[in-house]
C-alpha positions as CSV (number, residue, x, y, z in Angstrom):
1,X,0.0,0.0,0.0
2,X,1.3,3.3,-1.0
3,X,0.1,6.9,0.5
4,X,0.6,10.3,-1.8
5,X,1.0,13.1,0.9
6,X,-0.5,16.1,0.1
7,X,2.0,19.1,-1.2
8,X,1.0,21.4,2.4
9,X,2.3,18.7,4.7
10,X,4.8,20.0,7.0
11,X,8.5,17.6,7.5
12,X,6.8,17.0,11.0
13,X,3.4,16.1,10.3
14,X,5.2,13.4,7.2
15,X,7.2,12.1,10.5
16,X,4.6,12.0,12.5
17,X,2.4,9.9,10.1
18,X,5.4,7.6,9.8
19,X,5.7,7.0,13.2
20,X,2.4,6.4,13.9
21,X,2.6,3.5,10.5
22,X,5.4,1.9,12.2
23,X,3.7,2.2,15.7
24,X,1.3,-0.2,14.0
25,X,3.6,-2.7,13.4
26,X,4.9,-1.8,9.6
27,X,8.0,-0.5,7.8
28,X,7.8,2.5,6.2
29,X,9.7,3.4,2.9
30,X,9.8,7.5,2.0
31,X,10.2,8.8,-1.2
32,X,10.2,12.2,-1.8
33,X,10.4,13.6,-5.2
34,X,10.2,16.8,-7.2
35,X,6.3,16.6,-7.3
36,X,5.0,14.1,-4.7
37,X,5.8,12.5,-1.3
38,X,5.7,8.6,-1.3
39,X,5.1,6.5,2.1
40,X,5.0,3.1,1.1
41,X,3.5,0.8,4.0
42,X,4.7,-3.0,3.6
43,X,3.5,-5.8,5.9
44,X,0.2,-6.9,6.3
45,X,-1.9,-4.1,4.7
46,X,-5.1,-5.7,4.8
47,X,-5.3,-4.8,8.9
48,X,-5.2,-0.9,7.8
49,X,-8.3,0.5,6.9
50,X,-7.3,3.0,3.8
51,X,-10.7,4.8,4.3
52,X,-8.9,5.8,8.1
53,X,-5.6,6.7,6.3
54,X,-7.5,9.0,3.5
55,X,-9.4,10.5,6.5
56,X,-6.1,12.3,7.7
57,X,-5.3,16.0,6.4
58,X,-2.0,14.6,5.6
59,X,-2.8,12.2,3.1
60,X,-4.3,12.7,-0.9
61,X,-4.8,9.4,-1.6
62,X,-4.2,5.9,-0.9
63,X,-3.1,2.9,-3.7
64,X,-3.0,-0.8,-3.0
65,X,0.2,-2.3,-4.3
66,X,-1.0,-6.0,-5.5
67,X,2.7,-6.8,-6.8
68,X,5.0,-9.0,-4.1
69,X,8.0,-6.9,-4.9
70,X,7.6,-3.7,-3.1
71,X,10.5,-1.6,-2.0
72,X,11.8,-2.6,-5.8
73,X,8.0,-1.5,-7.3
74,X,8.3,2.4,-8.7
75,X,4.8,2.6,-7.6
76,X,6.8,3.0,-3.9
77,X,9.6,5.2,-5.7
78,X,8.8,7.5,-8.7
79,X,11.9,8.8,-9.6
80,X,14.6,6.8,-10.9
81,X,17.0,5.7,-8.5
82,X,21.0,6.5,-8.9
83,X,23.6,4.7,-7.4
84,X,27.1,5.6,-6.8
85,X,29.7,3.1,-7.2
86,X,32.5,5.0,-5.9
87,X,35.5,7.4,-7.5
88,X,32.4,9.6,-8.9
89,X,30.7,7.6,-11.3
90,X,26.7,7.2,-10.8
91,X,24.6,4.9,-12.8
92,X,21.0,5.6,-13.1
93,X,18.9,8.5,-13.6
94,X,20.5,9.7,-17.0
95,X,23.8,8.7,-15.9
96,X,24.7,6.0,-18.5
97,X,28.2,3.5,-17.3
98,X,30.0,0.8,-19.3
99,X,31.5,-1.6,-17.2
100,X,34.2,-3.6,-19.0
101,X,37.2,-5.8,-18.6
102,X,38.1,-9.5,-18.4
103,X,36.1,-12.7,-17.5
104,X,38.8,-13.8,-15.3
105,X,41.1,-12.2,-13.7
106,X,44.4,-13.8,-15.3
107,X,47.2,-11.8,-13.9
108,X,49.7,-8.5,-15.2
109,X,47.8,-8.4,-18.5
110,X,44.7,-7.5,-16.3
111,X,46.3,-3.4,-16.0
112,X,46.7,-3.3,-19.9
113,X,43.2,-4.3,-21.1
114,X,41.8,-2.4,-17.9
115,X,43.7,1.0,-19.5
116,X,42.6,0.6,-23.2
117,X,39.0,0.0,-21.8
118,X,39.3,2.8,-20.1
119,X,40.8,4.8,-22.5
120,X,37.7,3.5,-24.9
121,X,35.3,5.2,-22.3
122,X,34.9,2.7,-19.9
123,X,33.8,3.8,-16.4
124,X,34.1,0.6,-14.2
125,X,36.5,-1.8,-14.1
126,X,34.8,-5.6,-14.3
127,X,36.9,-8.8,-13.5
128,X,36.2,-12.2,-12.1
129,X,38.5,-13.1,-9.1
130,X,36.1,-16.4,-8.3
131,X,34.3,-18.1,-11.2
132,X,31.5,-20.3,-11.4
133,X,31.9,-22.7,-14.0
134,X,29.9,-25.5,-15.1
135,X,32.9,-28.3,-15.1
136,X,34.5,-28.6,-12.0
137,X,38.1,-29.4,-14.2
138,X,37.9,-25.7,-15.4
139,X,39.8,-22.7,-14.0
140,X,38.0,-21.4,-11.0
141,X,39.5,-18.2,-11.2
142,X,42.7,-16.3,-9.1
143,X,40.8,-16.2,-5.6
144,X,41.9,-13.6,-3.3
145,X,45.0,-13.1,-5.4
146,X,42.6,-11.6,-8.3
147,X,40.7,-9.5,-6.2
148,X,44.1,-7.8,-4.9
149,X,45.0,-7.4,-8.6
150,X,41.7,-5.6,-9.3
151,X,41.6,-3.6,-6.8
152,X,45.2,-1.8,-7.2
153,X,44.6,-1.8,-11.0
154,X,41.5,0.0,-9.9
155,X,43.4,2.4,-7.7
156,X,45.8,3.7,-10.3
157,X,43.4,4.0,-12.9
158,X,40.3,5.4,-11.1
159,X,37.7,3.3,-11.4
160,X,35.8,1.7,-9.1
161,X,35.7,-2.3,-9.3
162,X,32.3,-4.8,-9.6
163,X,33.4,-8.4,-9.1
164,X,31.4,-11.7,-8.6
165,X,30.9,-13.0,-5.1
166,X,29.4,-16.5,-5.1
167,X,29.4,-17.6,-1.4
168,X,27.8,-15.4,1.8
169,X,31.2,-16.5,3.6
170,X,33.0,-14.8,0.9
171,X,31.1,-11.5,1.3
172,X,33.1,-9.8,4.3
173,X,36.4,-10.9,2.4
174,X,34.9,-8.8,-0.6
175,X,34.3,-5.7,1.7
176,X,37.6,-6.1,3.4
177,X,39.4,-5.7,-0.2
178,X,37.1,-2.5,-0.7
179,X,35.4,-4.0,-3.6
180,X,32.5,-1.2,-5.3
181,X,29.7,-3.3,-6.2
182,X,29.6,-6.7,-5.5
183,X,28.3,-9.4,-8.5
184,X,25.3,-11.8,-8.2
185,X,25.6,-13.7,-11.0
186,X,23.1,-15.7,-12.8
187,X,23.5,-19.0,-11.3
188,X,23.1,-17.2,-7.9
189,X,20.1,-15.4,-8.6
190,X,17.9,-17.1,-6.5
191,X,20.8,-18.1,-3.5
192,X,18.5,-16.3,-1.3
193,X,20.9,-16.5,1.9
194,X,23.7,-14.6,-0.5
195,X,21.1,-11.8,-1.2
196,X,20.7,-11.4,2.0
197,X,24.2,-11.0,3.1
198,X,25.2,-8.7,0.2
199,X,22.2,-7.0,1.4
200,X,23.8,-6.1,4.8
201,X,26.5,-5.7,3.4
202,X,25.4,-2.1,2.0
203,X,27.4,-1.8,-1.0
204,X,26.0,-1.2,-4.8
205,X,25.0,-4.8,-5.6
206,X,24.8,-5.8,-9.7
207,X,22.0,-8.7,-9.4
208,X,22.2,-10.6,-13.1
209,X,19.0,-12.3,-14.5
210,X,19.1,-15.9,-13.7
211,X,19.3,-18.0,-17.0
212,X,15.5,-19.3,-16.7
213,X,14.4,-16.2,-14.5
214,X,11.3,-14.3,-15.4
215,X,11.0,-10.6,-14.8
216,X,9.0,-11.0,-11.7
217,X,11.6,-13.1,-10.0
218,X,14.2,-10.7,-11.2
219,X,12.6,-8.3,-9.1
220,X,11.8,-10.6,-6.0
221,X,15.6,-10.9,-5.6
222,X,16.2,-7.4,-5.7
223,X,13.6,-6.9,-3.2
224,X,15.7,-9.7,-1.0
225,X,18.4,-7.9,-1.1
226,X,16.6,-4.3,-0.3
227,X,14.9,-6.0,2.0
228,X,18.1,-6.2,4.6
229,X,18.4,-2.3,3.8
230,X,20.4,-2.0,0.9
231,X,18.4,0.3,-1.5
232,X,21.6,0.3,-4.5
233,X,20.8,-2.6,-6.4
234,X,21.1,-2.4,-10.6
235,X,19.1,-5.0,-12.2
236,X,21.2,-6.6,-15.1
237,X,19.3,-8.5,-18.7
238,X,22.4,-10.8,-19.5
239,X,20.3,-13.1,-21.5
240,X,17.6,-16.1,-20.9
241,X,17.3,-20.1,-22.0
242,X,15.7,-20.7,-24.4
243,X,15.1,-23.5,-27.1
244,X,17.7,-21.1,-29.4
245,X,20.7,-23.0,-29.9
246,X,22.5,-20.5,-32.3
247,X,23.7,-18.0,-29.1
248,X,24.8,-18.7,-25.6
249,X,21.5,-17.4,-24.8
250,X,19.0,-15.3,-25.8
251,X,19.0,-11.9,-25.0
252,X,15.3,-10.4,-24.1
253,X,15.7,-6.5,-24.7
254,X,11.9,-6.3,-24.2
255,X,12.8,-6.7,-20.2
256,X,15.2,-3.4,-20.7
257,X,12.2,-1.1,-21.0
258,X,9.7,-3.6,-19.0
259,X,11.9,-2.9,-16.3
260,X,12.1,0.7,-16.6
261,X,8.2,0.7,-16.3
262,X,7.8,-1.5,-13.1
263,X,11.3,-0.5,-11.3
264,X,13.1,2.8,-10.3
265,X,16.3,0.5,-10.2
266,X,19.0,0.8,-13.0
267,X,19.0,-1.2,-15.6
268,X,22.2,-3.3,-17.2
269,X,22.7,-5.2,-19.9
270,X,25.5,-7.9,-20.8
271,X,25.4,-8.6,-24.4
272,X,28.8,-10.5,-23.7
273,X,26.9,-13.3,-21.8
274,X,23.4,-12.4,-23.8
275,X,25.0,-13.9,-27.1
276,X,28.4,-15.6,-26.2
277,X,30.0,-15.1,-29.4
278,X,32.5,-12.1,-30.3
279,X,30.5,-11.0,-33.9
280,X,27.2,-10.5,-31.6
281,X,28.2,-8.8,-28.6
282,X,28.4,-5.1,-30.7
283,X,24.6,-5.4,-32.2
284,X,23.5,-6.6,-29.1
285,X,25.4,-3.6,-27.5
286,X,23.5,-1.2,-29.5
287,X,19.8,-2.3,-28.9
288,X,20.3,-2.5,-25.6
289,X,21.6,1.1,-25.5
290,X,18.8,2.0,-28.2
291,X,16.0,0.6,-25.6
292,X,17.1,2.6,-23.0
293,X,19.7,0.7,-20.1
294,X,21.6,2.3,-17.7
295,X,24.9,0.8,-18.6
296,X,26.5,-2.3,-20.1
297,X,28.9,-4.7,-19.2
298,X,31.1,-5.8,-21.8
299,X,34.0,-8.6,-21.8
300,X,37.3,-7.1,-23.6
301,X,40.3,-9.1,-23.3
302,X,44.2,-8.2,-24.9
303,X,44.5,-12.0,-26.5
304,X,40.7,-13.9,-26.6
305,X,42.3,-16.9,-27.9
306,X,44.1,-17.4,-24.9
307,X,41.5,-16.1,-22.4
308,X,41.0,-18.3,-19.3
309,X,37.3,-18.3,-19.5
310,X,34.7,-17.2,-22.3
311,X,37.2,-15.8,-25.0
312,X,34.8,-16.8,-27.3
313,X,32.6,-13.6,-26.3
314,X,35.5,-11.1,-25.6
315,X,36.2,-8.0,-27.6
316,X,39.5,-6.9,-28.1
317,X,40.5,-3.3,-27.3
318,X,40.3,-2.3,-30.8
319,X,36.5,-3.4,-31.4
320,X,35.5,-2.2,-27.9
321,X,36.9,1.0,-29.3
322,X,34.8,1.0,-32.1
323,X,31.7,-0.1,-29.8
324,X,31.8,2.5,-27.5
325,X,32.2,5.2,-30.4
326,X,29.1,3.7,-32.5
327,X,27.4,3.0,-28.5
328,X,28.1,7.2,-27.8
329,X,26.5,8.1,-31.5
330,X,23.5,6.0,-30.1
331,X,23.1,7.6,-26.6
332,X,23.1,10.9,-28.6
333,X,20.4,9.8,-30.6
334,X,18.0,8.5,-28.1
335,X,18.6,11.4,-25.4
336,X,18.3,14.1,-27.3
337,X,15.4,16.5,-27.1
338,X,13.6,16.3,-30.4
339,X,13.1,19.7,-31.3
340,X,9.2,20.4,-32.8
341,X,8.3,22.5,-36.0
């Protein structure tokens, strides 16, 4: 249940209304935007009689939220959330991020494909320091070791770092290294106990689509996570199963915009997982960007060929060049006013 305040209330009759939610036995989430004040009431809504809560001189209305995902719902939250991620860069609201880098972490090459992506235009440094892969035979990634590498490569260049965590007892060791947004990825998409602890941990959390997630599910787990009081969560499309054996997946750009409607959370997109193969990452790129997402994250590697993990989907520097010039040209186009005759 959401109540609109009306424009004349004063900052202490809004606190006074909250309190006297809570005192009921709810939580309370405020929004407060450029035209209208939010309280969204979450718990057990059917023992509050909206009739009483219309009654007050605080309140305009009252709105029954009938989706399970509430602090995630932008019926709770208008305006688009933005999240920083450290060293100045915000995604969200406008503020449009590629985040870009290697699938694993492999050592001293890391600091030369980390500067030509950020030379490219890349904002955040991505890089797996623990891997989840399907064989148990195949490299499970640096550790510890990889984290340390992404985190100084991080320090000299700027930008902050968003790296995988796939274990709740690995979180505080992921906070300890200073990492800027911690990685759900899609085989942990529904670990619920991991939500939970990346959601007390506080940081920027990048939640990926699980492979056979819908959109609705999506959003439950972001709810998990804001549910423990971490409100920076960016949703990221990265691809879905399908009967489509032609790409690694298949990537839904209809949940780029669905999202937007039903979410004030960013919105990423991986075309690098989305279509696992080099010559489709770059189209991919571009409708994504065309149909309005926050950011992308995009695999680049120095030698793909000789990558530990997914080389098969991994721009070089040179096309991830090219990308982000054709990807700028596109954000141009779609953001610009359109000026009427």
């Amino acid at each position: 249940m959401i109540a609109v305040v009306r424009e004349t209330a004063t900052p202490e009759q809004l606190d006074q209304f909250v309190r006297w939610i809570e005192d009921r036995g709810f939580k309370t989430n405020v929004s407060q935007g450029d035209n209208e004040t939010i309280v969204g009431i979450i718990g057990d809504t059917t023992r509050i009689d909206p009739f009483l809560l219309e009654s007050m001189d605080i309140v305009d209305r009252v709105q029954r939220v009938t989706e399970p995902y509430k602090l995630a719902n932008r019926k709770f939250h208008p305006e688009d959330t933005v999240i920083d991620c450290g060293h100045g860069v915000l995604v969200g609201g406008g503020h449009f991020q590629v985040m870009a880098g290697p699938c694993s972490v492999e050592g001293d090459n890391l600091r030369a494909i980390a500067r030509a992506a950020r030379d490219a235009g890349a904002t955040i440094l991505r890089g797996g320091a623990y891997k989840p892969r399907t064989s148990p035979y195949t490299s499970q990634g640096m550790g510890a070791r990889g984290l340390d590498l992404l985190m100084e490569v991080g320090a000299e260049l700027d930008m902050p770092v968003v790296s995988e965590v796939m274990d709740p007892r690995d979180v505080g060791l992921f906070l300890e290294k200073g990492v800027d947004v911690l990685q759900v990825g899609a085989r942990n998409a529904q670990n619920f106990p991991l939500l939970r602890e990346v959601g007390r941990a506080g940081r920027p959390v990048l939640l990926k689509r699980g492979m056979s997630e819908t959109i609705d599910e999506l959003l439950m787990g972001a709810e998990y996570v804001m549910s423990e009081g971490n409100p920076n969560v960016m949703l990221c499309e990265r691809g879905i199963r399908t009967f489509e054996t032609r790409t690694r997946n298949t990537f839904d750009v209809n949940a780029v915009p669905v999202l937007h409607h039903l979410t004030h959370l960013p919105v990423i997109a991986d075309p690098s997982h989305s279509t696992g193969y080099t010559r489709y990452v770059r189209p991919a790129a571009y409708a994504a960007t065309a149909a309005g997402a926050d950011g992308l994250e995009i695999e680049v590697h120095d030698c793909p060929s000789r990558a530990w993990s997914d080389g098969a989907q991994a721009l070089t520097p040179a096309q991830f060049e090219d990308a982000m010039r054709r990807i700028a040209l596109i954000r141009e186009a779609v953001t610009a006013p359109l000026e009427v005759a």
